[in-house]
ROGU-334343 format. One record per residue (C-alpha): residue number from 1; x, y, z; residue in one letter. Coordinates in steps of 0.25 Angstrom, whole numbers. Example, Ala and Ser with C-alpha at 12.3 -4.5 7.8 and 13.67 -1.06 7.14 Angstrom:
<pts>
[1 [49 -18 31] "A"]
[2 [55 -4 29] "S"]
</pts>
This chain:
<pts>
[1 [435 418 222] "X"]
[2 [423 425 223] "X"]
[3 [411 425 215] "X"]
[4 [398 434 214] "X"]
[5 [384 430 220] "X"]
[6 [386 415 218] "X"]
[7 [389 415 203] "X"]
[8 [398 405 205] "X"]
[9 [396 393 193] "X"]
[10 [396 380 203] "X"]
[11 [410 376 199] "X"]
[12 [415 387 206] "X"]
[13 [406 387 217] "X"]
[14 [412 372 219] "X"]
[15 [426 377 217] "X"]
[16 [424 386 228] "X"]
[17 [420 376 238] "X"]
[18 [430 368 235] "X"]
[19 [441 378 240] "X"]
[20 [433 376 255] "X"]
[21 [425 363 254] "X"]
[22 [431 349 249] "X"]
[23 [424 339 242] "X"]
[24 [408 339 242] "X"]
[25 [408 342 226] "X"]
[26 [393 336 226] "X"]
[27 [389 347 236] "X"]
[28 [396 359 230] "X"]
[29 [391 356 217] "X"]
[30 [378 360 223] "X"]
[31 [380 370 231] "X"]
[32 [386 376 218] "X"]
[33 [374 374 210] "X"]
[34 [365 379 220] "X"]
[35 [373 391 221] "X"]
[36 [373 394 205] "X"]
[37 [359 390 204] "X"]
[38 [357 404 213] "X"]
[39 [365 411 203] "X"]
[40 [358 406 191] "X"]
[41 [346 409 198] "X"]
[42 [349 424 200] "X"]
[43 [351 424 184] "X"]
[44 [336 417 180] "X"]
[45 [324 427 177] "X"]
[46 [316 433 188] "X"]
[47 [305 426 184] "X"]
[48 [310 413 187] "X"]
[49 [322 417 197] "X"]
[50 [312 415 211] "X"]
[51 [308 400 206] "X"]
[52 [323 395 205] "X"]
[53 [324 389 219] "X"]
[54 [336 385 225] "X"]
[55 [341 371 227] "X"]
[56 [344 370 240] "X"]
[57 [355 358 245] "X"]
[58 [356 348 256] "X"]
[59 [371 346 259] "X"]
[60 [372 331 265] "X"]
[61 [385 325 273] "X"]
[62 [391 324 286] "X"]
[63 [394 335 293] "X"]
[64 [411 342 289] "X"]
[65 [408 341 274] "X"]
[66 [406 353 270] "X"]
[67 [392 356 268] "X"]
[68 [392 368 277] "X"]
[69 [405 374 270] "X"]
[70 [399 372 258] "X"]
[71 [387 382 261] "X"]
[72 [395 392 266] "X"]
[73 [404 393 255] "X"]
[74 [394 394 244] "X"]
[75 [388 405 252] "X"]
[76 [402 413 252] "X"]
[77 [404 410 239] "X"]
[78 [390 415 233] "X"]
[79 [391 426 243] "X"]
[80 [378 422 248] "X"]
[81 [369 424 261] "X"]
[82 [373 411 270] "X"]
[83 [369 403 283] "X"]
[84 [373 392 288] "X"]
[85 [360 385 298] "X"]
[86 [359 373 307] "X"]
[87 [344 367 304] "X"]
[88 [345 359 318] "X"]
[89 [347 375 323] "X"]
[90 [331 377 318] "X"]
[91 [318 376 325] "X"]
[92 [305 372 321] "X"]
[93 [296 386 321] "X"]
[94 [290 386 335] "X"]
[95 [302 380 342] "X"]
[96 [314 389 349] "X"]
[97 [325 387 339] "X"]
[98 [329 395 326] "X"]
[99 [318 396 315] "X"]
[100 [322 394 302] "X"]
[101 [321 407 296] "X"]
[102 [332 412 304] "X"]
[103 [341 406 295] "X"]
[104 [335 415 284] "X"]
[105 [337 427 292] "X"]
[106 [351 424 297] "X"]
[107 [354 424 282] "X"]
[108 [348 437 280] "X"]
[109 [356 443 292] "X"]
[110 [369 436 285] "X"]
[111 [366 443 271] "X"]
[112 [363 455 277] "X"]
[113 [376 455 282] "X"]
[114 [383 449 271] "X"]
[115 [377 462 262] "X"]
[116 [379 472 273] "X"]
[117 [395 468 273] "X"]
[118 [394 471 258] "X"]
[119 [388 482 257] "X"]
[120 [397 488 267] "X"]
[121 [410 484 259] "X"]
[122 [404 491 248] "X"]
[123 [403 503 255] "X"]
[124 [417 502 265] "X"]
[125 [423 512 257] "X"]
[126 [414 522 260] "X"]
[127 [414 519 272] "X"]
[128 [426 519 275] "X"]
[129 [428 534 271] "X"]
[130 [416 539 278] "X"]
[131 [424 532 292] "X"]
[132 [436 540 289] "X"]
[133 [426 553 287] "X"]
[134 [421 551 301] "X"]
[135 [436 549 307] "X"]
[136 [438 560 301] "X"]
[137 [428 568 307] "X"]
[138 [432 565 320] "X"]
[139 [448 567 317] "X"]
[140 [445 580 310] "X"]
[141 [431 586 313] "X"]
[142 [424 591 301] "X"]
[143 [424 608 302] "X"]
[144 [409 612 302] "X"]
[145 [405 624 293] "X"]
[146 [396 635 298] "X"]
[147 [383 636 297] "X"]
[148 [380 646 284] "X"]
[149 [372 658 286] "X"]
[150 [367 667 278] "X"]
[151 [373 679 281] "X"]
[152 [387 678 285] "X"]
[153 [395 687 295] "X"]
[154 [411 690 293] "X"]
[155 [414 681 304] "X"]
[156 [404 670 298] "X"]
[157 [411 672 286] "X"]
[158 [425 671 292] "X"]
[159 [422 659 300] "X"]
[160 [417 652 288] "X"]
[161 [430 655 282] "X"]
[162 [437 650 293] "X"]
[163 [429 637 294] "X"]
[164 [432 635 279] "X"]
[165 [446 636 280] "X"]
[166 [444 626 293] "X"]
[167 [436 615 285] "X"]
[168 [449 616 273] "X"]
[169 [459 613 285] "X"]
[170 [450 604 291] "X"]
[171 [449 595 277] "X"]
[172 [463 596 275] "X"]
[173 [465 590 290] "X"]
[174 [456 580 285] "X"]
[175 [460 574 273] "X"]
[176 [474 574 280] "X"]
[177 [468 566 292] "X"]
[178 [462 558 280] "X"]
[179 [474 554 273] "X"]
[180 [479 551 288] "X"]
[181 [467 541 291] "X"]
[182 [468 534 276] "X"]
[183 [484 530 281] "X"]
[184 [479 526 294] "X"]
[185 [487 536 301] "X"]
[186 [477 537 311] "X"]
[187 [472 522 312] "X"]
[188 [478 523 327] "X"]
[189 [471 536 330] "X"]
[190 [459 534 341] "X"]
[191 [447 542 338] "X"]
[192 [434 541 344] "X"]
[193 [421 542 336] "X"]
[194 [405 538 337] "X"]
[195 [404 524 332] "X"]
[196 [389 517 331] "X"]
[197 [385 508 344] "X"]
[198 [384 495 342] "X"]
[199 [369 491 342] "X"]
[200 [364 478 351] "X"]
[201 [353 473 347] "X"]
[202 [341 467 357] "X"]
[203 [337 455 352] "X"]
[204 [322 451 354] "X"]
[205 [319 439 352] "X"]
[206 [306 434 344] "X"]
[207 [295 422 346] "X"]
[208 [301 409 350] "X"]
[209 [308 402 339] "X"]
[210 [307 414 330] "X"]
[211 [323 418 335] "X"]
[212 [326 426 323] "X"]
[213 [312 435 324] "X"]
[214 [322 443 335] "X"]
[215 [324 457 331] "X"]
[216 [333 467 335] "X"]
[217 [329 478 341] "X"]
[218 [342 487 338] "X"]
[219 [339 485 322] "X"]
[220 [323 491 324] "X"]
[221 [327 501 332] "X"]
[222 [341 507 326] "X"]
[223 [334 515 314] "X"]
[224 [327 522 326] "X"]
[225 [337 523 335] "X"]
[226 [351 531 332] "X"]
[227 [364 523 333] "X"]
[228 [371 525 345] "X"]
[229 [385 530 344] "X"]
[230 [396 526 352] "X"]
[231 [410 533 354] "X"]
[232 [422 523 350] "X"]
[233 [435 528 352] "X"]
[234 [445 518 342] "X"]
[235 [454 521 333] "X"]
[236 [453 526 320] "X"]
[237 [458 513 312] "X"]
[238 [445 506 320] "X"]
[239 [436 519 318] "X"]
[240 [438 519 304] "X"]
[241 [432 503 302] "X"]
[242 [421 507 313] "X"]
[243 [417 519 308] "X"]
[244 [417 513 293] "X"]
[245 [408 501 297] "X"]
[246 [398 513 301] "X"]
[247 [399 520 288] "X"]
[248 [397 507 280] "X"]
[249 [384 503 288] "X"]
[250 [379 516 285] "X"]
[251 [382 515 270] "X"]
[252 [376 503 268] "X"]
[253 [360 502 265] "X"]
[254 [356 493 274] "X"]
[255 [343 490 269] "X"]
[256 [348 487 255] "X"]
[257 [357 478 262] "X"]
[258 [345 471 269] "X"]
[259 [338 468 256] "X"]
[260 [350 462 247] "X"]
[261 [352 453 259] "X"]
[262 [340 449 259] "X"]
[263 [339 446 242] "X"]
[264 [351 439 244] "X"]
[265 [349 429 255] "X"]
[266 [336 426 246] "X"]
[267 [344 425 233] "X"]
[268 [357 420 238] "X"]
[269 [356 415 254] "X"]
[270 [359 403 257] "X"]
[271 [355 394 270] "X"]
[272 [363 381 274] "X"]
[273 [356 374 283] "X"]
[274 [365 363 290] "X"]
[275 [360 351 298] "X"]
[276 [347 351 291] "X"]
[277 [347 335 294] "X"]
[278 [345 338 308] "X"]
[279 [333 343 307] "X"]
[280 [326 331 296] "X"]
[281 [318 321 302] "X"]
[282 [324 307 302] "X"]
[283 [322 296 311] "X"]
[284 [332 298 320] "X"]
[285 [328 314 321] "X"]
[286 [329 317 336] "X"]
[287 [322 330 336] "X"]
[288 [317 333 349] "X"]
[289 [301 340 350] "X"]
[290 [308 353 352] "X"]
[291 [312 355 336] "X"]
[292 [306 350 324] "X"]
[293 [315 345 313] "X"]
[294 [304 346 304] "X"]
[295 [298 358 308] "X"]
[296 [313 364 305] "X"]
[297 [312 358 291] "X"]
[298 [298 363 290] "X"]
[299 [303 378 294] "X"]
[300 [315 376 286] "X"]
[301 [306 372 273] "X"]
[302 [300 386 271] "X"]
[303 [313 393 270] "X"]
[304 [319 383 261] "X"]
[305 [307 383 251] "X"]
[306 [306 399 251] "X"]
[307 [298 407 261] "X"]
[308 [301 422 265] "X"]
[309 [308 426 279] "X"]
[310 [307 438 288] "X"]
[311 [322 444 291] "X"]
[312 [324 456 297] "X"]
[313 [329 463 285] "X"]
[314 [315 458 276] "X"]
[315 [309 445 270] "X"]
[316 [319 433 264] "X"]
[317 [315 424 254] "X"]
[318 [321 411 256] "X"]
[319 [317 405 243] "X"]
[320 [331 404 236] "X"]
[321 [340 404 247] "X"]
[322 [350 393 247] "X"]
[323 [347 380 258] "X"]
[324 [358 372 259] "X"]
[325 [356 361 270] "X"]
[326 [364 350 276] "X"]
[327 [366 339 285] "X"]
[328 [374 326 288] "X"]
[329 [360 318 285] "X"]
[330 [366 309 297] "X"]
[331 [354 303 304] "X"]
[332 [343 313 294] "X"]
[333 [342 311 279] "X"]
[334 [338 320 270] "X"]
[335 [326 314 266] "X"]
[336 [322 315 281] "X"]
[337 [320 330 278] "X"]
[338 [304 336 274] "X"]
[339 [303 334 261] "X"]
[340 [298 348 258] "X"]
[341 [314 352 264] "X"]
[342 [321 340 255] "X"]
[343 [312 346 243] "X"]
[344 [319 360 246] "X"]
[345 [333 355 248] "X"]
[346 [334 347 234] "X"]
[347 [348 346 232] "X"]
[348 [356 337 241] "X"]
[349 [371 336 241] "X"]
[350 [377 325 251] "X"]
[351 [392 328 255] "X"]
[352 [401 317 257] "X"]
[353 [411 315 270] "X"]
[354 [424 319 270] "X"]
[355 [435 309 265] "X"]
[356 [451 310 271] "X"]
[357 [455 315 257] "X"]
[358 [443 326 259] "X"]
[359 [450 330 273] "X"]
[360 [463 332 268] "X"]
[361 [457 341 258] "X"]
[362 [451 347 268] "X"]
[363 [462 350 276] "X"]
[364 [470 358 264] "X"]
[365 [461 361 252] "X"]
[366 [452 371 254] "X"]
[367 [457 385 257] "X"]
[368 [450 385 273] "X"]
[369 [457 373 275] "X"]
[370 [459 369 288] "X"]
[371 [474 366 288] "X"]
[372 [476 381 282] "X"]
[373 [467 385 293] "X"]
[374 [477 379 304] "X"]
[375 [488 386 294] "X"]
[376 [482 398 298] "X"]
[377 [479 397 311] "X"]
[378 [495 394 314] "X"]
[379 [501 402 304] "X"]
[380 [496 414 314] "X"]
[381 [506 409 324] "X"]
[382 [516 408 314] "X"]
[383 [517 394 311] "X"]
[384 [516 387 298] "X"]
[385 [508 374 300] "X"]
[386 [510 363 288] "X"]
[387 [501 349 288] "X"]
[388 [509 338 281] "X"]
[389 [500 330 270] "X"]
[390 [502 318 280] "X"]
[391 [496 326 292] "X"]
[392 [484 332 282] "X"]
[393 [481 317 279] "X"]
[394 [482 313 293] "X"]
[395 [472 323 296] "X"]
[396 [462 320 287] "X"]
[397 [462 306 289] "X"]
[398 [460 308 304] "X"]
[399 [448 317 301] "X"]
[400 [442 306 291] "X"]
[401 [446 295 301] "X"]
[402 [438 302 314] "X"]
[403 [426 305 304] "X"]
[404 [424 293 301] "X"]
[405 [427 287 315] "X"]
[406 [421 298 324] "X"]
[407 [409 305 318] "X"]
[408 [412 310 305] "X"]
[409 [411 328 305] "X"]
[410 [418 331 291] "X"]
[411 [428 341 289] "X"]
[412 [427 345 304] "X"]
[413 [434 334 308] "X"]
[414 [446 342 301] "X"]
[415 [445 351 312] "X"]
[416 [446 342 324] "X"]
[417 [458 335 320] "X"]
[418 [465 347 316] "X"]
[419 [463 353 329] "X"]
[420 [467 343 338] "X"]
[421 [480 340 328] "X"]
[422 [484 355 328] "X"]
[423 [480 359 343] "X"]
[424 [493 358 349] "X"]
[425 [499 366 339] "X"]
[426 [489 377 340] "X"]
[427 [490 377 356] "X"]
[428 [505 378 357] "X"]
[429 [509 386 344] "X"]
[430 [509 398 349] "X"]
[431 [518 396 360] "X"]
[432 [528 390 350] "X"]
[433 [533 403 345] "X"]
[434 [545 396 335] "X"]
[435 [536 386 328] "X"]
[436 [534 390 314] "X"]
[437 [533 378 309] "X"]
[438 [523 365 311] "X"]
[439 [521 355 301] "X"]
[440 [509 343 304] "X"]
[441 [512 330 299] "X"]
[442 [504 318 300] "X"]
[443 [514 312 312] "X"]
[444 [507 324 320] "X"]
[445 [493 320 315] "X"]
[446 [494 308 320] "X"]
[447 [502 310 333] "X"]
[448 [489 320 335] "X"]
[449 [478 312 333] "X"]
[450 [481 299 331] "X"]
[451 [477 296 346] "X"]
[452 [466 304 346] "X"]
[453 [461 296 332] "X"]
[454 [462 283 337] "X"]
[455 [455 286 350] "X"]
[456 [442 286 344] "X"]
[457 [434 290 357] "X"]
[458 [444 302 358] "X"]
[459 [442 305 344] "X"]
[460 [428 308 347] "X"]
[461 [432 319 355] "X"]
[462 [444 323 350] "X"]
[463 [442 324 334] "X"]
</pts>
């Protein structure tokens, strides 16, 4: 199901997420709201539009919950500018490191990209006809008129004739070639044409700690310079999606482009910034001289709050951007936070650990599931691969038993387990050419990983 611009109503939102995520209702419901308040937002009067803030969330929970996934599938639904940041990957301004405005202008570059890919679907038709016109240029070479005079001779005028009649042949030779290209008669055919070089780019670094002030020289002096060409000999099945790629970037505006990315990573971006307890205070902080957690609060307040940020492609405001943040809270809290950052983040959703019951709903609900991922993966060699109820359950209360026991990683866990149950299966399968078959019962569960359970040291290492 797709919906327009984020005009989902928050049931629907919520009944999205629950095709991908399970459980977390408390967190959804919030993201949901947060995600209609920006459409109602877009329907109040100008006057009173730029003073609706948004409310931004703190996701709270241990890490394999969901609160990642949660971000990211909002942002495909709503169809809006997304980034996903680490706050521990961020400097204090004056230390080497990333400063937190890049984050601003990676999402800029995202939603220049995300608009450029429209915009080129939009015109691919078009595209795709003026690709054909230049094979067909090169096939059948265009018969060139003379130049007309004033005065013409009886052999002027008799070479004109000819050329006329030449041009008819030549239209008709085209339009059959034409009809020849559309069946792909001639997909196999090798042609050579001029195709645009590929342009590298020097990057130049700026001041230390300002990483994303670099700038690329290729893009300053490309409207100076003319693009090189190079001769590619391919066939015409491969010229025709080259040569269309070409014609689209041509057809597109580029600086029209530019400025709807930029209005809508201010209306509809959205930032989700993940370990944002690493960098709180707390007693326990071991943040060595070199980094300042505070300072990195400090830097990130201003963005949050609303402050204007120079891109390459113009000025983004910040001040109704989405911020989601989230942590595991372990050793932080988030009171442990400045107070001016708690003040900017006023909605706090904690996410609860993931039960048995929840992993065995995992493992087959959702439409990414990872059992129909392994389906997948086998079904390519051939092979249907069926997991009993018992084997589903076995495998759920491993995952729920090592959490608890080793360190506790969510839904990840999944993953482990699975991969050391199925590794010999995915190892010799293709060397079993008449297996077609292979059903995983909880016998096999428990042959597999019972040893390796039990052994908690080994556990450690292995799951």
């Amino acid at each position: 199901m797709k919906y327009l611009n984020g005009s989902l109503t928050p049931s629907q939102t919520v009944a999205e997420l629950d095709k991908y995520i399970i459980g977390q209702t408390e967190a959804k419901r919030a993201v949901a709201i947060a995600l209609r308040n920006r459409w109602r937002r877009q329907q109040v009067d100008d006057d009173l539009r730029d003073e609706i803030m948004p409310n931004n969330i703190i996701l709270i929970g241990p890490t394999g919950v969901g609160k990642t996934e949660i971000a990211r599938r909002l942002a495909k639904l709503s169809n809006a500018p997304f980034i996903k940041v680490e706050a521990s990957k961020f400097t204090e301004v004056g230390y080497v490191g990333r400063d937190v405005e890049s984050m601003i202008r990676d999402l800029t570059d995202i939603a220049v990209n995300m608009i450029s890919t429209e915009k080129k679907k939009e015109v691919q038709e078009k595209a795709d006809e003026l690709a054909e016109e230049r094979i067909l240029d090169l096939l059948i070479p265009p018969v060139k008129k003379p130049i007309a005079t004033p005065q013409k001779t009886e052999s002027e005028e008799t070479k004109e004739v000819d050329t006329d009649n030449e041009a008819l042949q030549n239209e008709k030779t085209r339009e059959w070639m034409r009809e020849k290209l559309k069946k792909g008669e001639m997909d196999k055919k090798m042609i050579e044409f001029d195709a645009n070089a590929p342009q590298i780019g020097v990057q130049v670094m700026g001041p230390m700690g300002m990483d994303d002030m670099g700038m690329n020289i290729q893009e300053i002096v490309s409207s100076m310079m003319p693009k090189k060409k190079k001769k590619r000999k391919t066939t015409i099945e491969k010229a025709r999606k080259l040569l269309s790629q070409e014609e689209a970037q041509k057809l597109i505006d580029m600086d029209a482009v530019q400025g709807e990315a930029i209005k809508r990573v201010q209306e509809t971006g959205m930032v989700f910034i993940d370990e944002i307890d690493k960098v709180a205070g707390g007693s326990d902080s071991r943040g060595g001289p070199d980094v300042s957690r505070e300072g990195v609060q400090r830097d990130l307040l201003p963005i949050v709050e609303g402050s204007a940020v120079n891109t390459k492609y113009g000025t983004v405001k910040t001040d109704h951007i989405l911020f989601i943040a989230s942590g595991a809270f372990h050793v932080a809290k988030p009171s442990d936070l400045i107070p001016e950052l708690q003040g900017r983040f006023p909605i706090r959703v904690e996410l609860k650990s993931l039960t048995e019951e929840d992993f065995i709903k995992i493992l087959t609900i959702p439409e990414n599931a990872l059992l129909k991922q392994y389906a997948a993966l086998l079904k390519t060699e051939g092979v249907d691969v069926k997991f009993s109820d018992e084997a589903i359950s076995e495998v759920a209360r491993t995952a729920a038993y090592v959490n608890e026991e080793v360190e506790n990683i969510g839904a990840r866990r999944l993953h482990t387990i699975l991969t050391t149950l199925l590794e010999d299966i995915l190892f010799d399968l293709p060397d079993k050419m008449d297996v077609k078959n292979i059903e995983i019962d909880g016998t096999l569960v428990n042959a597999k990983l019972d040893a390796i359970v039990k052994d908690r040291d080994l556990s450690k290492y292995i799951l």
